[in-house]
C-alpha positions in Angstrom: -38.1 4.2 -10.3 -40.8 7.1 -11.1 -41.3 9.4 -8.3 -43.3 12.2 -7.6 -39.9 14.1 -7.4 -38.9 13.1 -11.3 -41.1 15.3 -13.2 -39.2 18.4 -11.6 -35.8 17.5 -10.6 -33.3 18.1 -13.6 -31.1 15.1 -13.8 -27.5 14.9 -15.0 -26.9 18.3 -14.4 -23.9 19.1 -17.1 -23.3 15.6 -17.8 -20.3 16.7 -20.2 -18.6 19.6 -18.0 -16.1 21.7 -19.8 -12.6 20.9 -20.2 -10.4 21.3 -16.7 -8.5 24.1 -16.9 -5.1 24.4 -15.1 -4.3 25.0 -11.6 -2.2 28.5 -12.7 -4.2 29.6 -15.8 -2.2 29.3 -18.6 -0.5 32.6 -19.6 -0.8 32.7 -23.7 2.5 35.2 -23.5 4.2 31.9 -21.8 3.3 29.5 -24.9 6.4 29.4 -25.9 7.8 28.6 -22.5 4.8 25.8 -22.4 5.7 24.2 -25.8 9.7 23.8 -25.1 8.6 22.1 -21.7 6.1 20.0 -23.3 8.4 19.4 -25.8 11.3 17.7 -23.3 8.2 15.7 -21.8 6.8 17.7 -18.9 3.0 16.4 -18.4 2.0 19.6 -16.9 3.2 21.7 -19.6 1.8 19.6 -22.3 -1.5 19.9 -20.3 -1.1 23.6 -20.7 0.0 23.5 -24.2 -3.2 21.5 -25.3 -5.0 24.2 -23.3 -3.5 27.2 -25.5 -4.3 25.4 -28.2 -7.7 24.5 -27.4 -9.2 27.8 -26.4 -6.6 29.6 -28.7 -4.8 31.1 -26.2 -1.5 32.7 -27.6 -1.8 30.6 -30.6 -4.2 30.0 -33.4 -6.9 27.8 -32.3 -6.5 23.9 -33.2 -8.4 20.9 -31.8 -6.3 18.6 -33.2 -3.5 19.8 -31.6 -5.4 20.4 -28.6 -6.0 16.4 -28.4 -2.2 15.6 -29.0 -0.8 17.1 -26.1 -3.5 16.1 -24.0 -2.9 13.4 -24.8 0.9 13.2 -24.2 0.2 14.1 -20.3 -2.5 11.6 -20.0 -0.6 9.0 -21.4 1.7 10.2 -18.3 -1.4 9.7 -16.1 -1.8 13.6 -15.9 -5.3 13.1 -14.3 -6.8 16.9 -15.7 -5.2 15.9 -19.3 -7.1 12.5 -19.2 -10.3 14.8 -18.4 -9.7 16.7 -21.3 -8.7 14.1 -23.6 -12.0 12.3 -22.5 -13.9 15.5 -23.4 -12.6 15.7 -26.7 -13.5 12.0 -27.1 -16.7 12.7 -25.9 -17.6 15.8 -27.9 -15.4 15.2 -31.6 -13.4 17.8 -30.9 -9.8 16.9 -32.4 -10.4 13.6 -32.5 -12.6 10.9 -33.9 -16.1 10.8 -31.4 -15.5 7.6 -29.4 -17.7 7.7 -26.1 -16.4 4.6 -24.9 -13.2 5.9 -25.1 -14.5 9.4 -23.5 -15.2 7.1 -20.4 -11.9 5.1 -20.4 -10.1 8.2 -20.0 -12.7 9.4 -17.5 -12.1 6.4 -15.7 -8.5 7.3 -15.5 -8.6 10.1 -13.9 -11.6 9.4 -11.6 -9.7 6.6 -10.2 -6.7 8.7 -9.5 -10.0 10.7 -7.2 -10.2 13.3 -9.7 -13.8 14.9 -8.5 -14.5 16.6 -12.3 -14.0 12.8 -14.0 -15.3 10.8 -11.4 -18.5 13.3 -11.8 -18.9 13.1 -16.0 -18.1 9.1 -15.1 -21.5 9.2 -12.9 -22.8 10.7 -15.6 -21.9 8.3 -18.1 -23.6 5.7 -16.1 -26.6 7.1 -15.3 -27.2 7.9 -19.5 -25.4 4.7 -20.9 -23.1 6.6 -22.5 -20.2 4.7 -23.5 -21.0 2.3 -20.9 -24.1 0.0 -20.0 -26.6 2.2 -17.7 -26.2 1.2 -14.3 -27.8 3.5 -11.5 -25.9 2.3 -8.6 -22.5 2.5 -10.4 -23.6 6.7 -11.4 -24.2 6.7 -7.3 -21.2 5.6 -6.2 -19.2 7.9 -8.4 -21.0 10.7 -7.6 -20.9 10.7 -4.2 -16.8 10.3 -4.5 -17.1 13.6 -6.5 -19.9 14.9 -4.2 -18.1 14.2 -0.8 -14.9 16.2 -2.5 -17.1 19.2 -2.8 -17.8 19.3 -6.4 -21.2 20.8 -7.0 -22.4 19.0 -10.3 -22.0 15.8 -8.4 -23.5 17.0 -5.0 -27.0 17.9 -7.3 -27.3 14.7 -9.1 -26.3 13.1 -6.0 -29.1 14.8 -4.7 -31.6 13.8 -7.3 -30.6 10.6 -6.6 -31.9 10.2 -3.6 -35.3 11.9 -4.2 -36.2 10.1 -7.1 -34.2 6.5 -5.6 -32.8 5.7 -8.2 -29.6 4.1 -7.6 -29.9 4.4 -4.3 -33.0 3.6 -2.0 -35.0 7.2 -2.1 -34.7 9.2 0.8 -35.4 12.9 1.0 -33.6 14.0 4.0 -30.3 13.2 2.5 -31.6 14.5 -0.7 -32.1 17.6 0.9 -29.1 17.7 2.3 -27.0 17.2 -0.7 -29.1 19.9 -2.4 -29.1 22.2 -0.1 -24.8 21.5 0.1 -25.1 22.1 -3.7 -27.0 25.2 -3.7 -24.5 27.3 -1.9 -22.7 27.4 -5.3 -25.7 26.2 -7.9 -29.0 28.5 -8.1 -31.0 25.3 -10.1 -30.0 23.5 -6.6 -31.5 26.1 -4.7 -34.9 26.6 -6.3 -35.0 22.1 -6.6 -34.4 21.9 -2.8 -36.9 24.9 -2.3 -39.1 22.8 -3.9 -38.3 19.3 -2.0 -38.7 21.8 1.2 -42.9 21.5 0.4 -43.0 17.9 1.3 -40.7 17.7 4.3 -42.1 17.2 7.3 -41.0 19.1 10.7 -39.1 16.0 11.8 -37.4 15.6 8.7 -36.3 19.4 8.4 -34.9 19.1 11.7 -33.4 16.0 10.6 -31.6 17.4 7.4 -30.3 20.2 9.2 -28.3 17.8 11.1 -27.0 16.3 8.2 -26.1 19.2 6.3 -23.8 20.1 8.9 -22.2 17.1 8.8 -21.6 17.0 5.2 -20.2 20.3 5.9 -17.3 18.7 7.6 -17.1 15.7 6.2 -16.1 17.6 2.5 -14.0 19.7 4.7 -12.1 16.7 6.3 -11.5 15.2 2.9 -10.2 18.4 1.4 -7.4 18.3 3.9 -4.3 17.1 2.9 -2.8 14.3 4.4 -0.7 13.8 7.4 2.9 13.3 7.0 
């Protein structure tokens, strides 16, 4: 759908995001420690080992290597490995580039609610990359990765809705997503201040109101789970 909204807003905002890194950064002085875990099968420790190897962290550099170990964790449905492993699918980096197999290991780990995957997996749909193009299918994943706080998702979630594409086109949600996007994103910022123009006083007020809830409705979901 062509709105007047798609000749300014900035779709797929990093539609491939950089590889995940890990939780604790991994320490290059503790690659040895990494590869005699890896090594005995750990997933998180073969995630970290790929990692050293990717960015060349305590070790030479090496894609290829990089790609095995990631792979070796996502094979043990180590959601950030099956990121990574996607990325390097995605990009030829280590391995043959297979996009259809960037998004089967995207799809991994976004079904495992991984926000980073089940963003690039939005992304994937909405460019038919690896996949057929399918608007309503980029919505739904990111508004998983959206409603988990992840800012990528939250401004093409946004651009979504203003341009309706996907999704039927509403700009008080759009705003709202935007303007939950912007606290982190400065291309979110100057795109809502932009959708701000056309707002009227009603729906201002009205995505206000909706902001805030958003506000606690990532907050709610970014609470464990009762035990």
């Amino acid at each position: 759908m062509t709105s007047f909204f798609s000749a300014v807003l900035n779709r797929l905002k990093s539609p491939l995001a950089r590889e995940a890194r890990p939780e604790a950064a991994a320490i290059p002085g503790k690659f040895q420690e990494y590869q005699a875990n890896a090594e005995r099968g750990e997933a998180e420790a073969q995630f970290k080992l790929g990692f050293c190897y990717d960015g060349g962290r305590g070790v030479a550099k090496d894609y290829v290597k990089a790609a095995k170990w990631y792979r070796k964790a996502a094979e043990q449905n180590y959601a950030p490995a099956q990121f990574n492993l996607a990325y390097c699918y995605a990009n030829g980096q280590g391995v043959t580039k297979d996009v259809a197999k960037a998004v089967k290991w995207y799809r991994k780990a976004a079904e495992q609610n991984y926000a980073p995957a089940q963003s690039n997996l939005g992304c994937c749909y909405d460019s038919g990359l690896g996949v057929a193009m399918d608007y309503a299918e980029a919505v739904k994943w990111y508004r998983k990765a959206a409603e988990q706080g992840h800012t990528e998702a939250q401004y093409n979630l946004g651009s979504c809705y203003a341009n309706g594409q996907g999704v039927a086109q509403d700009v008080v949600e759009a705003y709202a997503w935007l303007s939950t996007a912007a606290k982190t994103d400065s291309d979110a910022t100057a795109v809502r201040n932009f959708l701000r123009k056309g707002l009227t006083p009603k729906q201002f007020t009205d995505a206000q109101k909706r902001i805030k809830e958003l506000h606690w409705q990532i907050i709610a979901k970014s609470k464990p789970a009762a035990t």
